[in-house]
The first five atom37 places (N, CA, C, CB, O) and aatype in JSON, in Angstrom:
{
  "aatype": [20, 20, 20, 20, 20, 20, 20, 20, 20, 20, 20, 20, 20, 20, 20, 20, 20, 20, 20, 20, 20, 20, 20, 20, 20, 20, 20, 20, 20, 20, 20, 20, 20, 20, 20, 20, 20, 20, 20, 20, 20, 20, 20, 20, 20, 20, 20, 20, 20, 20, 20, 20, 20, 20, 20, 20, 20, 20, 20, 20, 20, 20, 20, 20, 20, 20, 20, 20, 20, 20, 20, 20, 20, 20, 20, 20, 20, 20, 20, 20, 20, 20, 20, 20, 20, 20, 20, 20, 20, 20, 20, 20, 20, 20, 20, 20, 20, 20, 20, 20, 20, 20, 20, 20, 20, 20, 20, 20, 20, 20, 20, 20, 20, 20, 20, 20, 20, 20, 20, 20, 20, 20, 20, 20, 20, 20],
  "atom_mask": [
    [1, 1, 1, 1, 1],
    [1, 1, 1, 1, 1],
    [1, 1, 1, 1, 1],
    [1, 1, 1, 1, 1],
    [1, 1, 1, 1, 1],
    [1, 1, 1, 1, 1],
    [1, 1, 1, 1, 1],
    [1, 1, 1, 1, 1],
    [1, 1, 1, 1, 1],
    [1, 1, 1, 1, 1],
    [1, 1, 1, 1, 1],
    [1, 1, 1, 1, 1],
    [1, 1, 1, 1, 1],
    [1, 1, 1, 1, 1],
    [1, 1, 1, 1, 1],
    [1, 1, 1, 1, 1],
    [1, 1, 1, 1, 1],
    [1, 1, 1, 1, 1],
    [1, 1, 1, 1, 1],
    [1, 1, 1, 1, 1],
    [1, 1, 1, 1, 1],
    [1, 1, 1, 1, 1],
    [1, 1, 1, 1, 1],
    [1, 1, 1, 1, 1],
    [1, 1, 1, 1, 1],
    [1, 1, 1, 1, 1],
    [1, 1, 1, 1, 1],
    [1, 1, 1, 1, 1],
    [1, 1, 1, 1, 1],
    [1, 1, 1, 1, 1],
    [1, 1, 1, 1, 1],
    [1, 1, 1, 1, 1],
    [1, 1, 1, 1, 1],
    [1, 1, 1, 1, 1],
    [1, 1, 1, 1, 1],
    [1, 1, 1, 1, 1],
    [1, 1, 1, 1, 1],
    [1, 1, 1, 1, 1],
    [1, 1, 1, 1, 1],
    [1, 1, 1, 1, 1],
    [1, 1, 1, 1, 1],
    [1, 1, 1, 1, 1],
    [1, 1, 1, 1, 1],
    [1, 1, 1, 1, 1],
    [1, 1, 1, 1, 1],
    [1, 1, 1, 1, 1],
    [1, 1, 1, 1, 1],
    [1, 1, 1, 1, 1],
    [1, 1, 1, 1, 1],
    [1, 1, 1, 1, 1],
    [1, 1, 1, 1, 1],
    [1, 1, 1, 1, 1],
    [1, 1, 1, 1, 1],
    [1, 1, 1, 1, 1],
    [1, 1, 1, 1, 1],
    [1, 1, 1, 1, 1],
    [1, 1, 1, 1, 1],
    [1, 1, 1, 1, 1],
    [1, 1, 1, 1, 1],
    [1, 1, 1, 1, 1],
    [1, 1, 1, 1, 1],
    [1, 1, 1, 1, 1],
    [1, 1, 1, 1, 1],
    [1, 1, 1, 1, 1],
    [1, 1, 1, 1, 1],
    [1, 1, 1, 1, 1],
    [1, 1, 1, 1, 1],
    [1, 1, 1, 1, 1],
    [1, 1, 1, 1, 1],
    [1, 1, 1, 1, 1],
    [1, 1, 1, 1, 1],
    [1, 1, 1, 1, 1],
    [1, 1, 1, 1, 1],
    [1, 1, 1, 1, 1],
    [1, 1, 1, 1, 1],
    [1, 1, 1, 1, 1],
    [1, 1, 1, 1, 1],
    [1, 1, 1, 1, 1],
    [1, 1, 1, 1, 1],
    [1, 1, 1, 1, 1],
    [1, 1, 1, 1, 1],
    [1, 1, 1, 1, 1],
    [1, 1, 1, 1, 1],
    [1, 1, 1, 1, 1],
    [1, 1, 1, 1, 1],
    [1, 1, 1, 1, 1],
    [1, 1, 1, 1, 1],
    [1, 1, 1, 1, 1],
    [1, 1, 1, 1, 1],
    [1, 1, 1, 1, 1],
    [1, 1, 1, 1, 1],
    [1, 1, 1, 1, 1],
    [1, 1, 1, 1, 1],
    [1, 1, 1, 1, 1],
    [1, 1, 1, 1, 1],
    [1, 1, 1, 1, 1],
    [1, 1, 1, 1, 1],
    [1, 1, 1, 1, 1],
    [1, 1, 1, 1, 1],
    [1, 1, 1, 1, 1],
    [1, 1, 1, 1, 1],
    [1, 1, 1, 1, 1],
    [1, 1, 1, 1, 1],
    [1, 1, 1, 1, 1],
    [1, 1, 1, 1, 1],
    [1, 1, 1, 1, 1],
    [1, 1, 1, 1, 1],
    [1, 1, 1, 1, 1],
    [1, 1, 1, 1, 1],
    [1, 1, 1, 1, 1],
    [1, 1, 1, 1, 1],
    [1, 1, 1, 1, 1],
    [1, 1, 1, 1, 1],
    [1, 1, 1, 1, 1],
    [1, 1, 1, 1, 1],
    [1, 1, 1, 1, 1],
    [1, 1, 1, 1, 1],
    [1, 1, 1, 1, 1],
    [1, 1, 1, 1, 1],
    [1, 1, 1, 1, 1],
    [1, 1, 1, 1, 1],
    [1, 1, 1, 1, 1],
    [1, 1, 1, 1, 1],
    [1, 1, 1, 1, 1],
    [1, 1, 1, 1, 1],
    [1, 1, 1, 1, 1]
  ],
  "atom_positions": [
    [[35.07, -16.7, -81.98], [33.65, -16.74, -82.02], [33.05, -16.97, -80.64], [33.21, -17.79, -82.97], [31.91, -16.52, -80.61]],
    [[33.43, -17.52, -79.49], [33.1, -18.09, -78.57], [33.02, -16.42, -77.79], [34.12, -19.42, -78.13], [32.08, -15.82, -77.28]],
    [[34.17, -16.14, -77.95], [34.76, -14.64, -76.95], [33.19, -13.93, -76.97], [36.37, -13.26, -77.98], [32.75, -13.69, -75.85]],
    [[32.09, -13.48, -78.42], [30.84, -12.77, -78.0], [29.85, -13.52, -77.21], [30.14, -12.31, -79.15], [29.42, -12.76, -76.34]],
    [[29.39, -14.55, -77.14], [28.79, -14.83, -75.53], [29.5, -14.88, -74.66], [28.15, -15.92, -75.21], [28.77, -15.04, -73.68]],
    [[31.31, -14.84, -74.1], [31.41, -14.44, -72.77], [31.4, -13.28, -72.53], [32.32, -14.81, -72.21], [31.31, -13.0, -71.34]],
    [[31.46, -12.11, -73.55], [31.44, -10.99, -73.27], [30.19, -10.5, -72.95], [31.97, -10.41, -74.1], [30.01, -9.73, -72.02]],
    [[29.01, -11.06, -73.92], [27.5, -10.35, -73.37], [27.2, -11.14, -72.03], [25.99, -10.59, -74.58], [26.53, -10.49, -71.22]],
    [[27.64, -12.65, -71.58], [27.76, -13.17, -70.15], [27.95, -12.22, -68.96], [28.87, -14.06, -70.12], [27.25, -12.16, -67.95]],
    [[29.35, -11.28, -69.37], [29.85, -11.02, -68.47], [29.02, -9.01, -68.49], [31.63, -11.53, -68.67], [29.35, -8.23, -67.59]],
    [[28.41, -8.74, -69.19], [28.25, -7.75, -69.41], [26.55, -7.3, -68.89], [28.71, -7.69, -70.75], [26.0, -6.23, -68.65]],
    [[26.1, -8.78, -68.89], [24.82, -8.88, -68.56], [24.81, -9.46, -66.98], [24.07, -9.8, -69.66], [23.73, -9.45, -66.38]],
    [[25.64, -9.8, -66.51], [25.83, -9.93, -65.17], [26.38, -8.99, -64.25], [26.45, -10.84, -65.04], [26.26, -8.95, -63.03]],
    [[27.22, -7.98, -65.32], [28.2, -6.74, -64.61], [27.19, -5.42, -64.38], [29.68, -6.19, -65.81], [27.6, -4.61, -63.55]],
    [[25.88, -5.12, -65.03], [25.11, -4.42, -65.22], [24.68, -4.0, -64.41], [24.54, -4.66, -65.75], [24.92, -2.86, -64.0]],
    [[23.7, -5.01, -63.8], [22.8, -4.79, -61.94], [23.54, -4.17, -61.45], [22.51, -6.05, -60.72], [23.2, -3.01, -61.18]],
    [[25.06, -4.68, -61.06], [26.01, -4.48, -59.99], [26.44, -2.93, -60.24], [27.31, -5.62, -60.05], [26.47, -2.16, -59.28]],
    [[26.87, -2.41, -61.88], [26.97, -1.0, -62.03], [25.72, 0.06, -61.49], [27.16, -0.86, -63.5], [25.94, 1.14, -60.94]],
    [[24.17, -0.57, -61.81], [23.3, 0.39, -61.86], [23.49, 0.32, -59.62], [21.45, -0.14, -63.03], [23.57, 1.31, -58.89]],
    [[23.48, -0.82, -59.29], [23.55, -0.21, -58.25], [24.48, 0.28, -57.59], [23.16, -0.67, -57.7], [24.2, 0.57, -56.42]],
    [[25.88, 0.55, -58.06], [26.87, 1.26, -57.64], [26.57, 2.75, -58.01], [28.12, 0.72, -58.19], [27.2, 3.78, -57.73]],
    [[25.75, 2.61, -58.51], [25.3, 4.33, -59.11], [23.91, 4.8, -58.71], [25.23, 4.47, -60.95], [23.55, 5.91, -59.12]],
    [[23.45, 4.41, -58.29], [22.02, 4.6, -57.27], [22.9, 5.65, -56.14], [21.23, 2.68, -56.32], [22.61, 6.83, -55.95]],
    [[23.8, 5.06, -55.6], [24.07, 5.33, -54.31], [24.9, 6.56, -54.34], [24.7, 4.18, -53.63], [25.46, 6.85, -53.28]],
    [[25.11, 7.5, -55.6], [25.46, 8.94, -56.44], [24.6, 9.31, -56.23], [25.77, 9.18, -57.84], [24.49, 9.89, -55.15]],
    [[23.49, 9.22, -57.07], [22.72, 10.43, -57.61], [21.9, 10.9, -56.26], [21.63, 10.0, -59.0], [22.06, 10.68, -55.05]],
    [[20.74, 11.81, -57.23], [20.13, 12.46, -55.96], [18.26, 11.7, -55.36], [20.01, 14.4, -56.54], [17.28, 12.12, -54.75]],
    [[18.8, 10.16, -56.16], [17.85, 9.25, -55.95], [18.04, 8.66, -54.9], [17.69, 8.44, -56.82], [17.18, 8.03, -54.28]],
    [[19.21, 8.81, -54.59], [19.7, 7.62, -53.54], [18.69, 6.99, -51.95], [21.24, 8.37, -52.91], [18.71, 5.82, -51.58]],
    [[18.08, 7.87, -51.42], [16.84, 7.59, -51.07], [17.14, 8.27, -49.59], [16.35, 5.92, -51.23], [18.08, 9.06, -49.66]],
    [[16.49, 8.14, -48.05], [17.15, 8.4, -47.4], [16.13, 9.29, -46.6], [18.29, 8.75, -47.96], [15.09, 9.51, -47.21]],
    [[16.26, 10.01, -44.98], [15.14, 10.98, -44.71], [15.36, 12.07, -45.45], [14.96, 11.38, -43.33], [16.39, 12.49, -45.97]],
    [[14.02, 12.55, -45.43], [13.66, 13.98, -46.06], [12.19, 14.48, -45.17], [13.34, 13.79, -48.01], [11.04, 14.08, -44.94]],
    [[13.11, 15.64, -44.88], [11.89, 16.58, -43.83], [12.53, 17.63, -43.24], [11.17, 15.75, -42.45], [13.74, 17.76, -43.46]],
    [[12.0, 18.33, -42.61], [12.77, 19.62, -42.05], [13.63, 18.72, -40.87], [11.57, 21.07, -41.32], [13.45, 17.85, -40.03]],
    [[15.09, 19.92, -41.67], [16.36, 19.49, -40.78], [17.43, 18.67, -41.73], [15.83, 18.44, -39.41], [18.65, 18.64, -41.61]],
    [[16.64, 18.05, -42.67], [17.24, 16.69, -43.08], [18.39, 17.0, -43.66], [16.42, 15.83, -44.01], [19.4, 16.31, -43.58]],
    [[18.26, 18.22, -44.38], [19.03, 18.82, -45.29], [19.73, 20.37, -45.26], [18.25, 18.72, -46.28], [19.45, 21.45, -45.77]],
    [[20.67, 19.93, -44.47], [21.37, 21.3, -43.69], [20.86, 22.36, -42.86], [21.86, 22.07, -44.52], [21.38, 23.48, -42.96]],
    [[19.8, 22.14, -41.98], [19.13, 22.33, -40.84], [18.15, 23.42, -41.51], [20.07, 22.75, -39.52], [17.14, 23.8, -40.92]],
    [[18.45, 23.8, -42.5], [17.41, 25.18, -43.26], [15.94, 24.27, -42.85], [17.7, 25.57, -45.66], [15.86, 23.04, -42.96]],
    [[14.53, 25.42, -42.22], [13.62, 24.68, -42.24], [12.91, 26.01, -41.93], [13.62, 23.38, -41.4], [11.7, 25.75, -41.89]],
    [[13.11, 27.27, -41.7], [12.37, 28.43, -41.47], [12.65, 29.3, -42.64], [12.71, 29.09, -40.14], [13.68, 29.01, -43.26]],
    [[11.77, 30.58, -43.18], [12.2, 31.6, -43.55], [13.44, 32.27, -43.16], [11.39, 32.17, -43.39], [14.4, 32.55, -43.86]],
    [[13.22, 32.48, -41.8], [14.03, 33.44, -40.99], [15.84, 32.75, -41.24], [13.34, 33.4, -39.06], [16.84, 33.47, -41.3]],
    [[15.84, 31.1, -41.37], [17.01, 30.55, -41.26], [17.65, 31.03, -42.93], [16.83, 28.81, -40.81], [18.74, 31.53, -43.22]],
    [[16.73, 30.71, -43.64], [16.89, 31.15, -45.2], [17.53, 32.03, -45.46], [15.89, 31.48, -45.85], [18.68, 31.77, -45.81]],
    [[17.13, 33.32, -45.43], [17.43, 34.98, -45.5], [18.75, 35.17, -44.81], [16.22, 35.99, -44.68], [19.42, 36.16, -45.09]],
    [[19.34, 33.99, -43.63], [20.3, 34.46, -43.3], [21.25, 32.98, -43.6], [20.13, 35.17, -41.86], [22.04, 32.64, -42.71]],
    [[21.19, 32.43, -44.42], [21.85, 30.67, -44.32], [22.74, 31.3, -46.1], [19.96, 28.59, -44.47], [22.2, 32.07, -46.89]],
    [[23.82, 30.81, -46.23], [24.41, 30.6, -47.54], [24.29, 30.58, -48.49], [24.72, 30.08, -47.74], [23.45, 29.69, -48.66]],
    [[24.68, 31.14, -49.81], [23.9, 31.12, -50.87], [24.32, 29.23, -51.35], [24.38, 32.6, -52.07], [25.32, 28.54, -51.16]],
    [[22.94, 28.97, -52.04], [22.76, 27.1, -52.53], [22.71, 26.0, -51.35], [24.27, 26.5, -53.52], [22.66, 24.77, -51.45]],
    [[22.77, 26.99, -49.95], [22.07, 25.96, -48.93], [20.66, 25.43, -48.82], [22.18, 26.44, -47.79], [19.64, 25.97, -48.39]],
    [[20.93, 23.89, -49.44], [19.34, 23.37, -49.14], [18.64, 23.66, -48.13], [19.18, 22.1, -49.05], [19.14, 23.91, -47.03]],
    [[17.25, 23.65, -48.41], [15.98, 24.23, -47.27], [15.31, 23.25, -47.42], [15.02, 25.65, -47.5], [15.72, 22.41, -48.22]],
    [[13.97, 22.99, -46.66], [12.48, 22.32, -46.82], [11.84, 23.48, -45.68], [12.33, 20.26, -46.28], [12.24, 23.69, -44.53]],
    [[10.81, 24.08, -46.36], [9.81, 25.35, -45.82], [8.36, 24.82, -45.96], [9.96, 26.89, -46.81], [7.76, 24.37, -46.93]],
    [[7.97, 25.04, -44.51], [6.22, 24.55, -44.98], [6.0, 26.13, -44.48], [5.06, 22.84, -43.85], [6.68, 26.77, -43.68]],
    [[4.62, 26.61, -45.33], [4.1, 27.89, -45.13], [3.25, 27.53, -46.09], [4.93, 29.21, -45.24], [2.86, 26.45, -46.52]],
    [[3.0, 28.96, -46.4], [1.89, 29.56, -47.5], [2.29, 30.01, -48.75], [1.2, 30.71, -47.02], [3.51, 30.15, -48.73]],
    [[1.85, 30.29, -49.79], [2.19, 31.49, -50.99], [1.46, 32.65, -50.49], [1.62, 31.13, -52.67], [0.29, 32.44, -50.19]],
    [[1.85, 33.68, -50.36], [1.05, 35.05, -50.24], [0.5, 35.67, -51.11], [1.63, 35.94, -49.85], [-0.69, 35.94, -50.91]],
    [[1.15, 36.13, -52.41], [1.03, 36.21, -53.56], [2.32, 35.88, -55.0], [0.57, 37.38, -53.41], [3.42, 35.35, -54.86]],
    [[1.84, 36.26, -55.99], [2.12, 36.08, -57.13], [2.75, 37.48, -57.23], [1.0, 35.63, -58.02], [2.08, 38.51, -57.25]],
    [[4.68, 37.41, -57.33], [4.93, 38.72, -57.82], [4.97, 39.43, -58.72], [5.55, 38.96, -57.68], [5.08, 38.76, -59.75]],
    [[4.91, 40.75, -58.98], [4.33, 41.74, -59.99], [5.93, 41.56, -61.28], [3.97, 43.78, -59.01], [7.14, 41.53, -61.07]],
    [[5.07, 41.48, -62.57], [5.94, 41.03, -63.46], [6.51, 39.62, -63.76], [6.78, 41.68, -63.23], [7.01, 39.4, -64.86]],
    [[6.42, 38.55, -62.67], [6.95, 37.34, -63.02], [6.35, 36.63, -62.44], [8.14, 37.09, -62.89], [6.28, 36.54, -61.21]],
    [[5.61, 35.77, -63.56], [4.45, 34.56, -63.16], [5.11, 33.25, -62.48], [3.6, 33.98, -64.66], [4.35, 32.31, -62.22]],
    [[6.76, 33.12, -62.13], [7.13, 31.83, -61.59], [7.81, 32.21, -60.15], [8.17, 30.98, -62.65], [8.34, 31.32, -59.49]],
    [[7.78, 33.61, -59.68], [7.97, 34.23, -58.22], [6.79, 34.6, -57.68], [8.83, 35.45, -58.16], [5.83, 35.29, -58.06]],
    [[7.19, 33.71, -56.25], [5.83, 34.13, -55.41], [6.5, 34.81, -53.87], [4.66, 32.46, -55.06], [7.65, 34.68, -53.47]],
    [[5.29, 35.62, -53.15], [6.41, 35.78, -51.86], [5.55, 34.53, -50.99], [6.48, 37.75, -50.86], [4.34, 34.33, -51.02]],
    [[6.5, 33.83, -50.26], [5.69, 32.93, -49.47], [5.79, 33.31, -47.82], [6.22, 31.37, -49.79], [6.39, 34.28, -47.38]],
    [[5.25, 32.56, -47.22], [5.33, 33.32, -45.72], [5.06, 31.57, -44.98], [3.67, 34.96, -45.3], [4.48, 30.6, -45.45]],
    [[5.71, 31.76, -43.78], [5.91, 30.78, -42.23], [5.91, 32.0, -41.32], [7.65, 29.67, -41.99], [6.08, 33.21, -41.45]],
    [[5.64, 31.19, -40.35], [5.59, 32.0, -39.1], [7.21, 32.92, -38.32], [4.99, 30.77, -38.01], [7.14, 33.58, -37.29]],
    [[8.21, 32.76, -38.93], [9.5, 33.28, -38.79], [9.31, 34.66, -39.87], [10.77, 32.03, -39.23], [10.03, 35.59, -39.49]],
    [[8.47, 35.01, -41.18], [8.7, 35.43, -42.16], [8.61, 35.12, -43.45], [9.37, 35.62, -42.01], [8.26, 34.04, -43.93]],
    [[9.02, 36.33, -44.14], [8.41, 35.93, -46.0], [9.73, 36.06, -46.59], [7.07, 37.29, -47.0], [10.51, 36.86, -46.08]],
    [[10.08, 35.37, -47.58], [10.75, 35.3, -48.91], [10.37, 35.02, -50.25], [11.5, 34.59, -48.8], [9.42, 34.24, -50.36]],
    [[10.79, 35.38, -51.14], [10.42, 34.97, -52.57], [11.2, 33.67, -53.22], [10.72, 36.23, -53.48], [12.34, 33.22, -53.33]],
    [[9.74, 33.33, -53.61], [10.19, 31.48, -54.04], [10.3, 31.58, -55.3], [9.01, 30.07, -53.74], [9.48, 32.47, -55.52]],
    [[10.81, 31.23, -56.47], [10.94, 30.34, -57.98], [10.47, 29.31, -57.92], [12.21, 29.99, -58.55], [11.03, 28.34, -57.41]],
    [[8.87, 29.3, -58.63], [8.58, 27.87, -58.35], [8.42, 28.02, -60.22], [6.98, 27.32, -57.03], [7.7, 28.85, -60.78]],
    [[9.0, 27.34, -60.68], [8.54, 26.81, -61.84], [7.11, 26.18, -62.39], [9.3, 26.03, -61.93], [6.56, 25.23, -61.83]],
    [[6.65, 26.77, -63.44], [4.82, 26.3, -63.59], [4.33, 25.0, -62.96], [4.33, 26.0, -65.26], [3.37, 24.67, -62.27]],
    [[6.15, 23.99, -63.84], [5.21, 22.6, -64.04], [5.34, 21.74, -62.55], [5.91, 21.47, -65.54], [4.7, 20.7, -62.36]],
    [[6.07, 22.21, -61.73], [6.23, 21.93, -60.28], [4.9, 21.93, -59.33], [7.19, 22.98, -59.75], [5.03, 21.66, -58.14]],
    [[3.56, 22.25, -59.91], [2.55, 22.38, -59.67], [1.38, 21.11, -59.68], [2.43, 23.32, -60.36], [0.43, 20.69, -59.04]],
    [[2.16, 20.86, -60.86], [1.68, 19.22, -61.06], [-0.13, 19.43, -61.31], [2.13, 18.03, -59.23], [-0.92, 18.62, -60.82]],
    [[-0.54, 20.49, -62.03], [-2.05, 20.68, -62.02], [-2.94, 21.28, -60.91], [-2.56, 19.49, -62.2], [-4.06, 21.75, -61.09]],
    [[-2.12, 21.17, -59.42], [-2.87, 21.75, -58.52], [-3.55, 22.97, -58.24], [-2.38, 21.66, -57.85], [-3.32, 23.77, -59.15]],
    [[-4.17, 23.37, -57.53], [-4.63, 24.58, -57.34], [-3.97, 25.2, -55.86], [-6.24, 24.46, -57.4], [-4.37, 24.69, -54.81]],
    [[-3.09, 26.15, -55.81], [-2.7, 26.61, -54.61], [-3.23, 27.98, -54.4], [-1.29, 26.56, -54.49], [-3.23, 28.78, -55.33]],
    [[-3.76, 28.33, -53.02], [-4.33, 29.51, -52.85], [-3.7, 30.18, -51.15], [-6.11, 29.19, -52.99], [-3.11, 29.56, -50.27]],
    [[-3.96, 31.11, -51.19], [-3.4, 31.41, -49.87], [-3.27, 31.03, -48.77], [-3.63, 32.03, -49.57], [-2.36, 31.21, -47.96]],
    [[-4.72, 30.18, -48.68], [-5.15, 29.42, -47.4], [-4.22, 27.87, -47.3], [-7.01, 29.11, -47.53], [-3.77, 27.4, -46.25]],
    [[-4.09, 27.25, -48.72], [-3.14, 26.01, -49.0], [-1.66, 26.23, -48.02], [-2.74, 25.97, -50.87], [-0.95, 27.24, -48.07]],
    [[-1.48, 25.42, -47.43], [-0.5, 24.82, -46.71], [0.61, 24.31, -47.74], [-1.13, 23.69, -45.85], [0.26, 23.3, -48.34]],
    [[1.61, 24.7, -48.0], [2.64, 23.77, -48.91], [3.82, 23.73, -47.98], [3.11, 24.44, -50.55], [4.01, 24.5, -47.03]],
    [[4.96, 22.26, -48.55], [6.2, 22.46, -48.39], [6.94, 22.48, -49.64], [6.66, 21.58, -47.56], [6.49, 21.74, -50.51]],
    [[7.97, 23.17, -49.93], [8.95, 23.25, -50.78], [10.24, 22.96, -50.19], [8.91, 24.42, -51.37], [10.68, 23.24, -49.08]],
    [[10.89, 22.2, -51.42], [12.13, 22.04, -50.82], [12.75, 22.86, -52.25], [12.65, 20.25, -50.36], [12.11, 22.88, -53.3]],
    [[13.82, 23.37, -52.12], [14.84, 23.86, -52.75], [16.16, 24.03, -52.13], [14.46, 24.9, -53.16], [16.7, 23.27, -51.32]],
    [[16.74, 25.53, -52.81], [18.01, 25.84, -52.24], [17.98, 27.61, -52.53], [19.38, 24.85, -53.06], [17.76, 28.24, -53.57]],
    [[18.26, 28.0, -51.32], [19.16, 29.34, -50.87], [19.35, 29.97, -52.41], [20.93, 28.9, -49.97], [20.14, 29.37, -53.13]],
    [[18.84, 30.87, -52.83], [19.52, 31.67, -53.94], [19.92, 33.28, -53.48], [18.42, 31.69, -55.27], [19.04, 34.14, -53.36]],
    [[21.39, 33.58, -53.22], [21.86, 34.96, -52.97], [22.85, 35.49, -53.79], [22.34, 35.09, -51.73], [24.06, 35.28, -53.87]],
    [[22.12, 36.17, -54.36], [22.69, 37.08, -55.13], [23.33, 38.93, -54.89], [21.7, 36.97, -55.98], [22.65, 39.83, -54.41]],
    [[24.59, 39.04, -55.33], [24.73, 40.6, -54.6], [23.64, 41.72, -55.05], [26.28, 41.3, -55.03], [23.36, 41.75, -56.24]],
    [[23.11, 42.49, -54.31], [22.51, 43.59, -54.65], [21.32, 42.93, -55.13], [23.26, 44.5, -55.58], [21.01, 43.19, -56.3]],
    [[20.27, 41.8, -54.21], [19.13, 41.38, -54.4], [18.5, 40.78, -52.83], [19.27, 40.35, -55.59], [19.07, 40.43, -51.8]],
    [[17.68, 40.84, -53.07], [16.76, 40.14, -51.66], [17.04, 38.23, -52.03], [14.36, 40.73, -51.79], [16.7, 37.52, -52.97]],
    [[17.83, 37.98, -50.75], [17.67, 36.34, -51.0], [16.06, 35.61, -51.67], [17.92, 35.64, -49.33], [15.0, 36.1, -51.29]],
    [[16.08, 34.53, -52.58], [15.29, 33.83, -52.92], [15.78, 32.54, -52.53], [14.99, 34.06, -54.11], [16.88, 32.26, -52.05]],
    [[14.66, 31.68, -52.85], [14.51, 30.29, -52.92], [14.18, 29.49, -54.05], [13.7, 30.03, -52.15], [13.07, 29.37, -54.56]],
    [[15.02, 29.05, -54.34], [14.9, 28.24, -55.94], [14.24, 26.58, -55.8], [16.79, 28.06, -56.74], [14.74, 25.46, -55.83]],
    [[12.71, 27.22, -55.62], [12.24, 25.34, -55.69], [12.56, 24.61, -56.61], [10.83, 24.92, -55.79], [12.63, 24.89, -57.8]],
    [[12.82, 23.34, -55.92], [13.14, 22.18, -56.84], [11.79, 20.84, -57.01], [14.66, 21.48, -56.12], [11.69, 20.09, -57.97]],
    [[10.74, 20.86, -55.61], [10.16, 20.23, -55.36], [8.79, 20.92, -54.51], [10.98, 19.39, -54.95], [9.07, 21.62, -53.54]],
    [[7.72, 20.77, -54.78], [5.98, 21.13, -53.8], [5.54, 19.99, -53.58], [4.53, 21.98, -54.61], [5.46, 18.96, -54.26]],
    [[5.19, 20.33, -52.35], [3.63, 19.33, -51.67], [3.24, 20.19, -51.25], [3.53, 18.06, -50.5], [3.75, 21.08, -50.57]],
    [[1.82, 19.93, -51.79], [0.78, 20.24, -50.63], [0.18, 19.68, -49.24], [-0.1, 20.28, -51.16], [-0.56, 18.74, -49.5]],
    [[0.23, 19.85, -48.35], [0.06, 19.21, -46.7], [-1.2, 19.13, -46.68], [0.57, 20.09, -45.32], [-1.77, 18.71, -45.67]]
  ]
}
């Protein structure tokens, strides 16, 4: 009878120590983030020619909305344009227009027999 309070003792003290052995995994872990931070991708131009699932962070524009698919846009920086996947809810309610300044961070999507994309994971607007 005694053994279930040392076990919730020891289980309620072992806890903290797990969640923060596991902070320092995921993709919470905390840390810089900005161009460069994340495998030097930080231009168009580096994009189109960087690895397929190499992380980026791109500040530019959206140019437009591509024909047939409401979650591809082509975006443009001063190196050049690529087509982004931004998912609706990644928008967070905002209004983005041509003139809007954003950064996205994602990753490199290359596929054979396609124009590289960029698979956002994350927007700000600047």
């Amino acid at each position: 009878m005694r053994l279930i309070p040392v076990f919730v003792l020891l289980f309620a003290l072992a806890a903290p120590a797990w969640g923060a052995f596991q902070e320092g995994t995921g993709s919470a872990a905390g840390g810089f983030q900005g161009p460069g931070a994340q495998g030097g991708v930080a231009t168009v131009a580096q994009a189109l020619s960087a690895r397929d699932d190499s992380p980026c962070v791109l500040t530019g524009r959206i140019v437009r909305r591509e024909a047939g698919d409401h979650e591809h846009y082509l975006f443009r920086d001063a190196t050049g344009e690529i087509i982004v996947d931004i998912d609706d809810e990644l928008f967070m309610g905002h209004t983005v227009t041509p003139e809007t300044v954003i950064r996205i961070y994602g990753e490199v999507d290359k596929e054979a027999f396609k124009r590289p994309k960029v698979d956002v994971d994350r927007l700000e607007i600047q």
